[in-house]
N, CA, C and O atoms as a CHARMM CRD file, in Angstrom:
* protein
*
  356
    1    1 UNK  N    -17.73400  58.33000 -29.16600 PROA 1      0.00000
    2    1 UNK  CA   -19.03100  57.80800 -29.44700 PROA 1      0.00000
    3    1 UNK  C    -19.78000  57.67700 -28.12000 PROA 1      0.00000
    4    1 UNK  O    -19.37800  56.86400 -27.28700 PROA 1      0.00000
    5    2 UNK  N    -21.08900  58.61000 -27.83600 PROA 2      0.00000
    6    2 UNK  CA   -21.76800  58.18200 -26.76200 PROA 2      0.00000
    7    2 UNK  C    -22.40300  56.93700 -26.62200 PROA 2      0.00000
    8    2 UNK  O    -22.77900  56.48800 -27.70500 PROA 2      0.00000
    9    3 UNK  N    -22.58400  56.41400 -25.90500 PROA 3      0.00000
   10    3 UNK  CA   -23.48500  55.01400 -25.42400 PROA 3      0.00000
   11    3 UNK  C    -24.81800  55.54800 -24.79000 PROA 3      0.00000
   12    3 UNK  O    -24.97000  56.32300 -23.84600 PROA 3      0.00000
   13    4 UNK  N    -25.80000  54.87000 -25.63200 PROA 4      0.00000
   14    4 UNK  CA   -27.28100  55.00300 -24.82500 PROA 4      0.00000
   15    4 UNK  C    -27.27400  54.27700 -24.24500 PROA 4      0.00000
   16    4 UNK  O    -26.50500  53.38900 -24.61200 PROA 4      0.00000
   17    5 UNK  N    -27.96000  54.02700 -23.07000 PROA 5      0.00000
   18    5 UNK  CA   -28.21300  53.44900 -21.68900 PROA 5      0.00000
   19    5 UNK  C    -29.44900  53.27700 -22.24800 PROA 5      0.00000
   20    5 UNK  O    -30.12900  54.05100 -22.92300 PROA 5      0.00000
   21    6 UNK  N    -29.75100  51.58200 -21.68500 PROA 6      0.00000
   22    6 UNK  CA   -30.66100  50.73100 -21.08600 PROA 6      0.00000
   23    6 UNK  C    -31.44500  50.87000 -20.10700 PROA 6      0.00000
   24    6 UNK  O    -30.83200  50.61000 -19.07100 PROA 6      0.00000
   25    7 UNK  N    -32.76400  51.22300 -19.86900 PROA 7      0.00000
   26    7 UNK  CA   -33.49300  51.17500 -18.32400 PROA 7      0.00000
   27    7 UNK  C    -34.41500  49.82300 -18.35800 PROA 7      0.00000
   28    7 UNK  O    -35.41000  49.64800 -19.06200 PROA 7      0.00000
   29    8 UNK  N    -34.00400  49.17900 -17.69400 PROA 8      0.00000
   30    8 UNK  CA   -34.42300  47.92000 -17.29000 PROA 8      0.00000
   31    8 UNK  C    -36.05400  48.18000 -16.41400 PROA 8      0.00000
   32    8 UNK  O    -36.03200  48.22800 -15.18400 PROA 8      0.00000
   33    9 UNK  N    -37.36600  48.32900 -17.15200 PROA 9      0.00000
   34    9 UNK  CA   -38.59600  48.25600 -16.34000 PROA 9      0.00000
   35    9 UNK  C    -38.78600  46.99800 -15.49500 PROA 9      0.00000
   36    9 UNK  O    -38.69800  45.86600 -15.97100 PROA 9      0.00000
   37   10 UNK  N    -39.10900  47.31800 -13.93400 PROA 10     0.00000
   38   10 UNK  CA   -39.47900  46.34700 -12.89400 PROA 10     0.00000
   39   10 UNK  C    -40.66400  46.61000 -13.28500 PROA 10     0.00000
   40   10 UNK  O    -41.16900  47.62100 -13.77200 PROA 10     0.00000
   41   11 UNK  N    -41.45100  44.59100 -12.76400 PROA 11     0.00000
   42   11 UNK  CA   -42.53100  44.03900 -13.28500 PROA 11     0.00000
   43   11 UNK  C    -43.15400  45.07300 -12.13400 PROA 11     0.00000
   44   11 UNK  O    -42.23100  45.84100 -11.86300 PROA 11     0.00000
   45   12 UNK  N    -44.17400  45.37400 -11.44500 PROA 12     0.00000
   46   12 UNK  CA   -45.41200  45.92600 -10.44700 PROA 12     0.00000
   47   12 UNK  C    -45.06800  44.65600  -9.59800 PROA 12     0.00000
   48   12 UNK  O    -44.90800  43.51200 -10.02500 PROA 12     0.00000
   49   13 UNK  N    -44.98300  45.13300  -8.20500 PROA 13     0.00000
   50   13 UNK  CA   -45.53700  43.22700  -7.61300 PROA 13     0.00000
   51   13 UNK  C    -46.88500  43.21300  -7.68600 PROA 13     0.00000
   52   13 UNK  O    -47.76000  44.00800  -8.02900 PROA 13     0.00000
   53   14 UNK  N    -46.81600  41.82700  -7.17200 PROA 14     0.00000
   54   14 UNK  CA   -48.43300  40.83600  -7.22100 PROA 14     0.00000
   55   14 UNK  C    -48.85700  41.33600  -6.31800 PROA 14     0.00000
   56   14 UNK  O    -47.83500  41.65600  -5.71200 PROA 14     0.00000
   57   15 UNK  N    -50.13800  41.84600  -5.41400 PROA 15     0.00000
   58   15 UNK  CA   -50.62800  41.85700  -4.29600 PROA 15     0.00000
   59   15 UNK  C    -51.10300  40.49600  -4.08700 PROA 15     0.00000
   60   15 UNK  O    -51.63100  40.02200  -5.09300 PROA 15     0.00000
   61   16 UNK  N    -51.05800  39.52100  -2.79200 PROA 16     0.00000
   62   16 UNK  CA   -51.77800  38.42900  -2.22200 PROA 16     0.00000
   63   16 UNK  C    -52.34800  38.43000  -1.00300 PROA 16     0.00000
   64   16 UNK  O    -51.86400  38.94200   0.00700 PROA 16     0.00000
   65   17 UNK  N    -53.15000  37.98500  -1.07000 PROA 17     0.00000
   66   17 UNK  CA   -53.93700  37.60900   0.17700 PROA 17     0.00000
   67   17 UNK  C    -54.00100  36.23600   0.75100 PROA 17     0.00000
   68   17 UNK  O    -54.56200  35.28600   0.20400 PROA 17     0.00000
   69   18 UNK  N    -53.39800  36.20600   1.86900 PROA 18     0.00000
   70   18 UNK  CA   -53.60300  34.80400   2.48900 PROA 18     0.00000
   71   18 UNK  C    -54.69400  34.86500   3.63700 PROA 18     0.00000
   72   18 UNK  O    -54.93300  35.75200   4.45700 PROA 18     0.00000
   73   19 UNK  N    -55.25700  33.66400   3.42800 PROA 19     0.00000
   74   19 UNK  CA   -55.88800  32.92900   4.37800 PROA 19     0.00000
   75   19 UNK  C    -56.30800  31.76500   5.04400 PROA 19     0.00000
   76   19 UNK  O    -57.02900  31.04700   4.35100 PROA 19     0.00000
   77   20 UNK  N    -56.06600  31.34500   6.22700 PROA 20     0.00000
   78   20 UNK  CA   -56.62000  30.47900   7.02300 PROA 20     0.00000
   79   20 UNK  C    -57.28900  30.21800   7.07200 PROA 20     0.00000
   80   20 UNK  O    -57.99700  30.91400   7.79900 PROA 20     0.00000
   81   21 UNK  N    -58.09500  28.80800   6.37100 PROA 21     0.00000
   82   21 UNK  CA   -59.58300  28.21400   6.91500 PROA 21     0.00000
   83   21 UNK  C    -59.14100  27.03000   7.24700 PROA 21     0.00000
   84   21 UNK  O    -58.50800  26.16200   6.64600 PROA 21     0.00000
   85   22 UNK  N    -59.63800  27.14800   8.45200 PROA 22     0.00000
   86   22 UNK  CA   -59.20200  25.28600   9.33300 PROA 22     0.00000
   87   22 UNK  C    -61.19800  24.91300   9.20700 PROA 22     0.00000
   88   22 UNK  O    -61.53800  23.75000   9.42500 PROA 22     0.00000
   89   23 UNK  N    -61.91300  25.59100   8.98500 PROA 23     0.00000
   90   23 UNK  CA   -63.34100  25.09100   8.56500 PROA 23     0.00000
   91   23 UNK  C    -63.86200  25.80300   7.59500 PROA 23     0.00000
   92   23 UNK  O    -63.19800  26.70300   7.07900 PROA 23     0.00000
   93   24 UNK  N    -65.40200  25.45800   7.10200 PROA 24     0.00000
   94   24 UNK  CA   -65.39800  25.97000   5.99700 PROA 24     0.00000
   95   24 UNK  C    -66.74600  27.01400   6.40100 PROA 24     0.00000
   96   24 UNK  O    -67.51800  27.45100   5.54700 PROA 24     0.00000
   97   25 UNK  N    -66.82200  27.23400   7.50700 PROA 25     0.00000
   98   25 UNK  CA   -67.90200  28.22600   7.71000 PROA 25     0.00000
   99   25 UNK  C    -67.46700  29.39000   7.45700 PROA 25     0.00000
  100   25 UNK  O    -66.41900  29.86300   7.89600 PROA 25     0.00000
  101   26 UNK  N    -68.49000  30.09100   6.50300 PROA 26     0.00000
  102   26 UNK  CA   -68.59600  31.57100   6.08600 PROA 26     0.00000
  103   26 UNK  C    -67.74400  31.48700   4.37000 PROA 26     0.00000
  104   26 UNK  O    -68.17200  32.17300   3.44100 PROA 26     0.00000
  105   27 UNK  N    -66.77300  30.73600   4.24000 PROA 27     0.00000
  106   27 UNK  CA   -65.75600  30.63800   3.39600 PROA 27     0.00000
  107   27 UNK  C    -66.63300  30.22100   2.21900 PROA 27     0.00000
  108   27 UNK  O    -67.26800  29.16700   2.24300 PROA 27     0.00000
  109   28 UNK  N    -66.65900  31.11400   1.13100 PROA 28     0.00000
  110   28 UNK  CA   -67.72600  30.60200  -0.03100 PROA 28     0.00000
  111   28 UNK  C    -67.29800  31.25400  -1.29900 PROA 28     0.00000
  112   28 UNK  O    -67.01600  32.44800  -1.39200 PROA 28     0.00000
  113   29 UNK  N    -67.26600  30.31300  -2.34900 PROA 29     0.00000
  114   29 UNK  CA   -66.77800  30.91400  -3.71200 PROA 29     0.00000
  115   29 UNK  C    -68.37700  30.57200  -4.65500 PROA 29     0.00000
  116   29 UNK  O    -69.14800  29.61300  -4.70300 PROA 29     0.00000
  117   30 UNK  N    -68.33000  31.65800  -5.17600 PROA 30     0.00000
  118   30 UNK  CA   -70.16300  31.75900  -5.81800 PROA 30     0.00000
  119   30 UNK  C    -69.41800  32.37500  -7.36000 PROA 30     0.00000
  120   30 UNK  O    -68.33900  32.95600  -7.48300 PROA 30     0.00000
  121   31 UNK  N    -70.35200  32.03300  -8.35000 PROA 31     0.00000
  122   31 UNK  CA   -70.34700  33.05700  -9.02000 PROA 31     0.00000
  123   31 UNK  C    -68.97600  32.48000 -10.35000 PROA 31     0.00000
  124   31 UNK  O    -68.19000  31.55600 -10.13900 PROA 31     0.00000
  125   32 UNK  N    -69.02400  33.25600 -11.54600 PROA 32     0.00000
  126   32 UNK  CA   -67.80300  32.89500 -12.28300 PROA 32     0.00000
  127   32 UNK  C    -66.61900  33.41300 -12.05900 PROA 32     0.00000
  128   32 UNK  O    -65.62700  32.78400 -12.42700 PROA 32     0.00000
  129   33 UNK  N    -66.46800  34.81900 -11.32700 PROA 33     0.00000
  130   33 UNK  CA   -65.49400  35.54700 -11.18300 PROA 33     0.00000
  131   33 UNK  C    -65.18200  36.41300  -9.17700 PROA 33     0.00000
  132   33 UNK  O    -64.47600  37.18300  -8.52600 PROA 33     0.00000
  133   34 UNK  N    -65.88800  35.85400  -9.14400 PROA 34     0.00000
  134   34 UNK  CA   -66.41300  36.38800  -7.74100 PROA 34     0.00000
  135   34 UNK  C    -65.87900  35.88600  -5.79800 PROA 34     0.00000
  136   34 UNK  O    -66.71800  35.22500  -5.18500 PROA 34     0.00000
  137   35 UNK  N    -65.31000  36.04300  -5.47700 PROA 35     0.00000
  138   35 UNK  CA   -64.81100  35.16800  -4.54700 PROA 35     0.00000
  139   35 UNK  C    -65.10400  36.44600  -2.68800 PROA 35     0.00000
  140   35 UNK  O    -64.58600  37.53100  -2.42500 PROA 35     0.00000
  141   36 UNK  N    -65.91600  35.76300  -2.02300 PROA 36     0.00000
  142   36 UNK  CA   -66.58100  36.18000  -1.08400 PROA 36     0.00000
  143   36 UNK  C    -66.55800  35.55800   0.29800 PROA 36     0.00000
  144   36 UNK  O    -67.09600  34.46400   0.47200 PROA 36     0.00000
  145   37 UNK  N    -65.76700  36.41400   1.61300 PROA 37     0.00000
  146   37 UNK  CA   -65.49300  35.51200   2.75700 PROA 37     0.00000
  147   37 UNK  C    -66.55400  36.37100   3.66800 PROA 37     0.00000
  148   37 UNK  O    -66.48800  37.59600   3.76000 PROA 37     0.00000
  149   38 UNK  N    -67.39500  35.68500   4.23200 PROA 38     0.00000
  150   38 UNK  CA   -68.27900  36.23100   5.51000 PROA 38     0.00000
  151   38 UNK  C    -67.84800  36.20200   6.53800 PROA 38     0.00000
  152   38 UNK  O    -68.60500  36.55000   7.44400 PROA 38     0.00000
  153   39 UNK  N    -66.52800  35.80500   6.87300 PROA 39     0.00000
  154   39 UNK  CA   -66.22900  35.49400   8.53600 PROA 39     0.00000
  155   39 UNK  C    -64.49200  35.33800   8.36200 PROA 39     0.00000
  156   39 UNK  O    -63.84100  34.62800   7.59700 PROA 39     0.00000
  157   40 UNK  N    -64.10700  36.20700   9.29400 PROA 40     0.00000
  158   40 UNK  CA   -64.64500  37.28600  10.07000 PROA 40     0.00000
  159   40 UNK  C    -64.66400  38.57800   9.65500 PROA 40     0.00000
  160   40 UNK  O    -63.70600  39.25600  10.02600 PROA 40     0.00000
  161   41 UNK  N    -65.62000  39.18900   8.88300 PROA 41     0.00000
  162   41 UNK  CA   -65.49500  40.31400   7.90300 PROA 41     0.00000
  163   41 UNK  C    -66.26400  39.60200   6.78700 PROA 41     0.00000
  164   41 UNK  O    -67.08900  38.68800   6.81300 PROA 41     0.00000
  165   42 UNK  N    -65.60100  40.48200   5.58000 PROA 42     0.00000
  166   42 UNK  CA   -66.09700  40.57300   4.36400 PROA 42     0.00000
  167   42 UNK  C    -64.93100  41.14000   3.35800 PROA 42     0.00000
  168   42 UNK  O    -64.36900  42.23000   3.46800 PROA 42     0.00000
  169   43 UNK  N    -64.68600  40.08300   2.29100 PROA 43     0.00000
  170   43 UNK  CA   -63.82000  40.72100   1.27500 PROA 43     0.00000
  171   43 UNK  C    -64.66000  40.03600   0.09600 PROA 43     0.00000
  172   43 UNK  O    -65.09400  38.88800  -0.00900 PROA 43     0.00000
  173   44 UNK  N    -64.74600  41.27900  -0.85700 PROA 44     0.00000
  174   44 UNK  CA   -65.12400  40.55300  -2.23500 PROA 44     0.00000
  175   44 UNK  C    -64.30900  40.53700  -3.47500 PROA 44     0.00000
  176   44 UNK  O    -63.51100  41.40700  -3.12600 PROA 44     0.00000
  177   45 UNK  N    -64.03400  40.30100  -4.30400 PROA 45     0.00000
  178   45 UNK  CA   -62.82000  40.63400  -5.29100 PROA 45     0.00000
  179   45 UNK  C    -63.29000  40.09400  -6.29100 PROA 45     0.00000
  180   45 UNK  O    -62.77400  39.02900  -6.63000 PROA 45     0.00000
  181   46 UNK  N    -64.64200  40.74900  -7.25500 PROA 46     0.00000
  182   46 UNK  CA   -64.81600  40.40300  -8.53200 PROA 46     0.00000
  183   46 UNK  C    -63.43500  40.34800  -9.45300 PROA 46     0.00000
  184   46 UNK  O    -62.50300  41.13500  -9.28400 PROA 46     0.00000
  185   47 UNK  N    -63.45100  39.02400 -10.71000 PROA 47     0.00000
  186   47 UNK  CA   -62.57800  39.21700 -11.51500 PROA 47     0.00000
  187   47 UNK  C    -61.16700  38.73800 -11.27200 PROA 47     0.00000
  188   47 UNK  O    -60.20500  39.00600 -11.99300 PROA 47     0.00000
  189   48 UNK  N    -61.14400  37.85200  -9.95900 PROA 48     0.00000
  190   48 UNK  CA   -59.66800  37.78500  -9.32800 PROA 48     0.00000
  191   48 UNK  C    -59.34900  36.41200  -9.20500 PROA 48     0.00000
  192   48 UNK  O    -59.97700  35.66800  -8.45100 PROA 48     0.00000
  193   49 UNK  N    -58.21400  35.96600 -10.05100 PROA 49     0.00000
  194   49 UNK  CA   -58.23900  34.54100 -10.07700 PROA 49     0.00000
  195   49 UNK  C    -57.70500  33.66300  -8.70100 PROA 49     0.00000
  196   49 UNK  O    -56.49200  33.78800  -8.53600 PROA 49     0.00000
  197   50 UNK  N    -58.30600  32.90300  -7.80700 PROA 50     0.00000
  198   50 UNK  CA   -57.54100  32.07300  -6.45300 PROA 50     0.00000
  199   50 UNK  C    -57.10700  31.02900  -6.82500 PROA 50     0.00000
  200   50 UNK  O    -57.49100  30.12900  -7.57200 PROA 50     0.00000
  201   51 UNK  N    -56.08400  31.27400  -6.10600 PROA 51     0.00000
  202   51 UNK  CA   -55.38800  30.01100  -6.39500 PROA 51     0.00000
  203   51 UNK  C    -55.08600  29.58800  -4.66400 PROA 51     0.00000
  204   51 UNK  O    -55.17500  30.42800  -3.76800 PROA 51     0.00000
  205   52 UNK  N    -54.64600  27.83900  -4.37700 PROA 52     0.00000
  206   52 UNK  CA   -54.47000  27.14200  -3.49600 PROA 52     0.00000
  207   52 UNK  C    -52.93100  26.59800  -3.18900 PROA 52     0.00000
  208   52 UNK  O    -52.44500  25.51100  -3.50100 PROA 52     0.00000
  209   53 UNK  N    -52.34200  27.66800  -2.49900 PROA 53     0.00000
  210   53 UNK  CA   -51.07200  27.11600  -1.77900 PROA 53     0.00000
  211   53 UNK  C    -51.55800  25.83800  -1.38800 PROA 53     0.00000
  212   53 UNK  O    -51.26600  25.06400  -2.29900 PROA 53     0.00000
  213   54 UNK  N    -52.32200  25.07100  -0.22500 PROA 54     0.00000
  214   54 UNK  CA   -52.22700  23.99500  -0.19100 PROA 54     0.00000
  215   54 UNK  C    -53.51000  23.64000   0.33000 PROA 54     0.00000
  216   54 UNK  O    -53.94200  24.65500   0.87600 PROA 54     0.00000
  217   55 UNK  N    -54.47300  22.55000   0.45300 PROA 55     0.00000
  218   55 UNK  CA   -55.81900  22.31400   1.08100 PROA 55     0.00000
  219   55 UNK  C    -56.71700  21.57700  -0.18200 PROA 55     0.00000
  220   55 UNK  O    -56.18900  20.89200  -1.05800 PROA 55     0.00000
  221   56 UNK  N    -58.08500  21.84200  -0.09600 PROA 56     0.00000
  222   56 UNK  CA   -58.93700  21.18100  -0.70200 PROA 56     0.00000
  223   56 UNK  C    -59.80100  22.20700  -1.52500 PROA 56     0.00000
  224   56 UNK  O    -59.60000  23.35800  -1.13700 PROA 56     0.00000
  225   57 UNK  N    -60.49000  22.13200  -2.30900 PROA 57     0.00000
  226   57 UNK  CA   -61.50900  23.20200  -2.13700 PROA 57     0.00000
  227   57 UNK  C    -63.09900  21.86200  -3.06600 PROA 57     0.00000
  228   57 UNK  O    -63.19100  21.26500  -4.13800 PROA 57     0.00000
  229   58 UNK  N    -63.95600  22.01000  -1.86000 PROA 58     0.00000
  230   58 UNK  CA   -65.50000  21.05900  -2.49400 PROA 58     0.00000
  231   58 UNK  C    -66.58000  21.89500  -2.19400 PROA 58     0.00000
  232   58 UNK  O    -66.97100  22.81500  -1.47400 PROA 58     0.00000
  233   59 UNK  N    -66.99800  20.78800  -3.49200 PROA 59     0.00000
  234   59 UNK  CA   -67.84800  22.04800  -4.16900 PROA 59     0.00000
  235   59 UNK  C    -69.52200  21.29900  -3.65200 PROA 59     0.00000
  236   59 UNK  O    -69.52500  20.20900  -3.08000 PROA 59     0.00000
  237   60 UNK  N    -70.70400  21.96900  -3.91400 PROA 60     0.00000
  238   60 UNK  CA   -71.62100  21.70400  -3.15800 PROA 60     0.00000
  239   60 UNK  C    -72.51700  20.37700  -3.28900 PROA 60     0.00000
  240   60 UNK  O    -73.64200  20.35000  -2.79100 PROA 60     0.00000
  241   61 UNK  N    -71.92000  19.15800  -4.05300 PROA 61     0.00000
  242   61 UNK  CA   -72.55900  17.95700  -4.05500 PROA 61     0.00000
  243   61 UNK  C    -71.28700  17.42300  -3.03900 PROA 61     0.00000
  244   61 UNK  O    -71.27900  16.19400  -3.10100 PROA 61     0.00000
  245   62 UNK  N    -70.48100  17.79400  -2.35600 PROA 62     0.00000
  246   62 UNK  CA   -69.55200  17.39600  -1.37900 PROA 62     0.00000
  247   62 UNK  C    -68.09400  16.65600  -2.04500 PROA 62     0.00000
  248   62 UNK  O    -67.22300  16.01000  -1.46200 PROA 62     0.00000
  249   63 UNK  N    -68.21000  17.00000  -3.35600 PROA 63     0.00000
  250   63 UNK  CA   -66.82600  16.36900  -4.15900 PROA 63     0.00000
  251   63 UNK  C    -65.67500  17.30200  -4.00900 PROA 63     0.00000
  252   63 UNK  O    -65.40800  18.48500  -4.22300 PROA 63     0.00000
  253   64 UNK  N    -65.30400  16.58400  -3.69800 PROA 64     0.00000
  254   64 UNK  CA   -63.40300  17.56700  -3.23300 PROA 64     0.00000
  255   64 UNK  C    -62.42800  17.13900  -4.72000 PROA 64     0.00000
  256   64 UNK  O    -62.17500  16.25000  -5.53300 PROA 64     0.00000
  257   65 UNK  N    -62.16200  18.48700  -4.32300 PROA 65     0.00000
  258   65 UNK  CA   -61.02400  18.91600  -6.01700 PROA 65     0.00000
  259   65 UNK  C    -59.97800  19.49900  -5.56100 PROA 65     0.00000
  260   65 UNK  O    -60.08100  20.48000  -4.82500 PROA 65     0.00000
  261   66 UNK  N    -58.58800  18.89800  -5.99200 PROA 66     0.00000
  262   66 UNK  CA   -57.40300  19.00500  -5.21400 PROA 66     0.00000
  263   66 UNK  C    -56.79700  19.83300  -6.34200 PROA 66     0.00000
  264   66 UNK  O    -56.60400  19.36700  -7.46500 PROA 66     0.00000
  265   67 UNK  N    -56.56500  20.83800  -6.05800 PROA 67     0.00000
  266   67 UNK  CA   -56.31500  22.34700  -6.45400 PROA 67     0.00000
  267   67 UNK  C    -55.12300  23.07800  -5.95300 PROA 67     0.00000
  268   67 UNK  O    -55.10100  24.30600  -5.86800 PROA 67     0.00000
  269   68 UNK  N    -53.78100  22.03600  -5.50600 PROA 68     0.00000
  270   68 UNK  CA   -53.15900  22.86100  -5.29000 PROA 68     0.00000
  271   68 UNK  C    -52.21000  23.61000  -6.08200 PROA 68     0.00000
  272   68 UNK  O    -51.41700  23.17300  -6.91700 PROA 68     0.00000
  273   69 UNK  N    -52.38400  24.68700  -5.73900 PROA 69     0.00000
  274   69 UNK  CA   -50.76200  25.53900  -6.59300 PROA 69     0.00000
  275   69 UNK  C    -52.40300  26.09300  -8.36000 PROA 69     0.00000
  276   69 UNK  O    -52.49700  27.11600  -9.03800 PROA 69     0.00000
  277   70 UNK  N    -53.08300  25.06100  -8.35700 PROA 70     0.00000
  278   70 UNK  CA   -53.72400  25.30300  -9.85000 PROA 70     0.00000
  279   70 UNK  C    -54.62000  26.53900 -10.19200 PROA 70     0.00000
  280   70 UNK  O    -55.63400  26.08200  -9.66400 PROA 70     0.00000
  281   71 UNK  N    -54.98200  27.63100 -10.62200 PROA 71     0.00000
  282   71 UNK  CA   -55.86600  28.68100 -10.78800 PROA 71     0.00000
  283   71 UNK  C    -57.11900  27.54800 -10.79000 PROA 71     0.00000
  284   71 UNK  O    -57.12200  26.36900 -11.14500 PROA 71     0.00000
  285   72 UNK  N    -58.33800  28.54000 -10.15800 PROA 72     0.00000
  286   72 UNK  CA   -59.70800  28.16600  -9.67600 PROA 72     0.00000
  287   72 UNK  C    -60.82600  29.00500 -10.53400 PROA 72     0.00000
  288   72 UNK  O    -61.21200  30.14400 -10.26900 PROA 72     0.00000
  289   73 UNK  N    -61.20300  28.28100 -11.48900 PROA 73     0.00000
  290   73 UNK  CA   -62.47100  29.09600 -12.53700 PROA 73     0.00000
  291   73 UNK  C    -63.14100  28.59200 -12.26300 PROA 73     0.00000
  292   73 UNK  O    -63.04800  27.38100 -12.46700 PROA 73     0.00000
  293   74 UNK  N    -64.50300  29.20300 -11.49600 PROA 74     0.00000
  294   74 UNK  CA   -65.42100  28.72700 -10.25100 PROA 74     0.00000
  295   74 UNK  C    -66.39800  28.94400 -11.78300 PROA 74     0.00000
  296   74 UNK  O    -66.04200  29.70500 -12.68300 PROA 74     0.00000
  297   75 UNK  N    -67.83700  27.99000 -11.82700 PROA 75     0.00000
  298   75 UNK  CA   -68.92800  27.86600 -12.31300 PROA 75     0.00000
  299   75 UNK  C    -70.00100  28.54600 -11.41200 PROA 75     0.00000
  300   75 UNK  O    -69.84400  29.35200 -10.49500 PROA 75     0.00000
  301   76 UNK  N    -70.93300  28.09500 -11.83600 PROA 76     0.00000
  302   76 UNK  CA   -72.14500  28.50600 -10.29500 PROA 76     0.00000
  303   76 UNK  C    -72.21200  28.13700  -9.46700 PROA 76     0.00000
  304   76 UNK  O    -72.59000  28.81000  -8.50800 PROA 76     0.00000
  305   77 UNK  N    -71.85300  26.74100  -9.35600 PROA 77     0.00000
  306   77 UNK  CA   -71.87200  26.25400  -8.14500 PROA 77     0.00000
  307   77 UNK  C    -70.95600  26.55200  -6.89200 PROA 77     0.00000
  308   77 UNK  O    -69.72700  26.62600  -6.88200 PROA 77     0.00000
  309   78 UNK  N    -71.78100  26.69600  -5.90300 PROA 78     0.00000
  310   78 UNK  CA   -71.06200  27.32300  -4.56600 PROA 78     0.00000
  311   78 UNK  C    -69.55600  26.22200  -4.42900 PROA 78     0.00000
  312   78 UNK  O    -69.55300  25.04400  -4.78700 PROA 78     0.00000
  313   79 UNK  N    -68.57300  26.83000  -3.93700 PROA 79     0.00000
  314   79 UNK  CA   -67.63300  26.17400  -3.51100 PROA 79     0.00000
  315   79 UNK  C    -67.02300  26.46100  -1.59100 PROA 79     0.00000
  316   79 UNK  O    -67.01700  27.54200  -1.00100 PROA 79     0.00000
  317   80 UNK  N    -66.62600  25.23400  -1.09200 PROA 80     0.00000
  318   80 UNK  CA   -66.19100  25.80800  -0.13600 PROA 80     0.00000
  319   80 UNK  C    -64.93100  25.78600   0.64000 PROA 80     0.00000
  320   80 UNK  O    -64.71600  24.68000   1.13700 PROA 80     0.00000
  321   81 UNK  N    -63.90500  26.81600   0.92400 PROA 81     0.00000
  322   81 UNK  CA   -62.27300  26.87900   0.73200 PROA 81     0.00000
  323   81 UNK  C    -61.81400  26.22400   1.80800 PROA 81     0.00000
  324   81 UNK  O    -62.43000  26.73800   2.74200 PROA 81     0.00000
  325   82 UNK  N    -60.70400  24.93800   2.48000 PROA 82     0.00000
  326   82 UNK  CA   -60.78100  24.32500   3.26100 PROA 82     0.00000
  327   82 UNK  C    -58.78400  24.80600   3.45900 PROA 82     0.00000
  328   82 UNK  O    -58.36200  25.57600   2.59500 PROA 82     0.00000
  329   83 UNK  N    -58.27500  24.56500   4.00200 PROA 83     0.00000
  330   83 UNK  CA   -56.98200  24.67400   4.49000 PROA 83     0.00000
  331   83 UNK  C    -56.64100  26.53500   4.01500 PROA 83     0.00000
  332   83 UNK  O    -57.28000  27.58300   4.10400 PROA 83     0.00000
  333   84 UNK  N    -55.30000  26.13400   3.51000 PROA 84     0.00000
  334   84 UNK  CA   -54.33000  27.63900   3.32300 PROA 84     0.00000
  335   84 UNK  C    -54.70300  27.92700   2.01100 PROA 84     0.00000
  336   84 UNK  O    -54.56700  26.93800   1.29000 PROA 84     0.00000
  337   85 UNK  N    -55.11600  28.89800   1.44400 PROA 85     0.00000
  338   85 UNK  CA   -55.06600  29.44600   0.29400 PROA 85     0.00000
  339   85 UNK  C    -54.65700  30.79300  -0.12400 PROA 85     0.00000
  340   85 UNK  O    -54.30400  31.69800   0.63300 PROA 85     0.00000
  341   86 UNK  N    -54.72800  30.83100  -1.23700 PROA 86     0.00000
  342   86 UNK  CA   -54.04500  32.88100  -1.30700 PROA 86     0.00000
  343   86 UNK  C    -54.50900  32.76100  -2.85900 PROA 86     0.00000
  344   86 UNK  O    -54.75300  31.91200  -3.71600 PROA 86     0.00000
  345   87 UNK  N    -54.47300  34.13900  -2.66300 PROA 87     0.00000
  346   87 UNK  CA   -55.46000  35.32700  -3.74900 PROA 87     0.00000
  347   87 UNK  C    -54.76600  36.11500  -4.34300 PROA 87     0.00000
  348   87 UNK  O    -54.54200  37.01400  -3.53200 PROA 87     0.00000
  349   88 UNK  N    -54.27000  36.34400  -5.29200 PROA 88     0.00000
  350   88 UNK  CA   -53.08100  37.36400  -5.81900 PROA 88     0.00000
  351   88 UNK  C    -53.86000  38.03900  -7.00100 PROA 88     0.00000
  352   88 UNK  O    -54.45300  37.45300  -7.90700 PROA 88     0.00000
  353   89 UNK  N    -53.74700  39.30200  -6.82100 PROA 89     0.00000
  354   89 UNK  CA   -54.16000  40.40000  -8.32600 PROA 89     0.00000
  355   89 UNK  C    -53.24600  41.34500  -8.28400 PROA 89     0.00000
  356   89 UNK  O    -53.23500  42.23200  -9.13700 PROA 89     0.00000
């Protein structure tokens, strides 16, 4: 009696992006899906959910929302990214 064999599919990895903000200049989340760094460069990544290894992220009446580890579904209002965070799609 032959035996069919099993192929076990590997998941794709995650791509992430980390980054450093020790301030919050240039660092700006706009938009519902949209996440946009001006400094030093430019990355945009419509559609891409961020999430916060560890830090703050406040939003533009100056209220800080402690977000770590939690997915970030940004409204209109500007937000701005403060410590370590990362970006995975």
């Amino acid at each position: 009696m032959a035996s069919i064999g099993f192929v076990e599919a590997a998941q794709a990895p995650s791509k992430t992006l980390q980054i450093d903000t020790p301030t919050t200049t240039g660092q700006t989340l706009g938009g519902s899906d949209s996440l946009t760094t001006s400094a030093p460069g430019s990355i945009t990544t419509p559609g891409v959910a961020v999430g916060l290894k560890d830090g703050t992220i406040s939003d533009s009446n100056s209220l800080a929302l402690d977000m770590g580890g939690d997915e970030l579904r940004s409204n209109s209002r500007s937000h701005a990214l403060i410590g370590q965070w990362q970006m995975s799609f």
